[in-house]
N, C-alpha and C positions, 0 to 999 in steps of 0.2 A: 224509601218511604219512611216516614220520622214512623214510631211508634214506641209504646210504654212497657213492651216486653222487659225488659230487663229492670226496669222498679215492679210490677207487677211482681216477677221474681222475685227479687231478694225479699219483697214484704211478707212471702211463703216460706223465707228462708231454705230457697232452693238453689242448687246449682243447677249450670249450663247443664251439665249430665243428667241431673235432675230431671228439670225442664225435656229434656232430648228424648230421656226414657220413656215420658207420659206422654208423650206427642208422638213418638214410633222415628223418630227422625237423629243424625249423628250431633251431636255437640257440638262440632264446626258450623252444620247449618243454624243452629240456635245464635252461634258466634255473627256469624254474617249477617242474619235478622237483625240483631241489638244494634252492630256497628251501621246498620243503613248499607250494608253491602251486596244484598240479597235480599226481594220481596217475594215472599211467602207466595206458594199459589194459592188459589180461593179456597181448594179442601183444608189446608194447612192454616191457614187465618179461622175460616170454621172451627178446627179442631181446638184452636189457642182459645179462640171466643168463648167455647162450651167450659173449656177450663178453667178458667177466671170467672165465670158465670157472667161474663159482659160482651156488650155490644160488636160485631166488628171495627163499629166507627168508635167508640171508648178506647181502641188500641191502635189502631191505625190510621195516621193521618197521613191522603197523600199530598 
C-alpha cells in the first residue's frame, strides 16, 4: 500500500527509531511500512493518523 509515512518523517525530522518509539512498534516495521513491504493493521494506521494530526486517507493510498 503506496503511503507518505516516510516524507511525513523526515519533515519532523525524525528517524525510523524515532517514528517506531512513538508508535510502540520495532524500526524494522516502520522499515517495511515506507518500502511498501508491510501494510499497517487498522490500530497501527490509527495510531500514525493521530500522529501526524491527519486523515487515514491523507497517508495511505491503497
Amino acid at each position: 500500500m503506496k503511503n507518505r509515512i516516510r516524507e511525513l518523517r523526515t519533515a519532523k525530522e525524525w528517524s525510523q527509531s524515532d517514528l517506531a518509539d512513538k508508535l510502540g512498534v520495532s524500526r524494522q516495521t516502520i522499515n517495511a511500512i515506507e518500502t511498501e513491504k508491510y501494510d499497517p493493521s487498522l490500530p497501527l494506521a490509527f495510531k500514525v493518523a493521530r500522529l501526524f494530526k491527519l486523515a487515514i486517507e491523507d497517508i495511505f493510498d491503497p
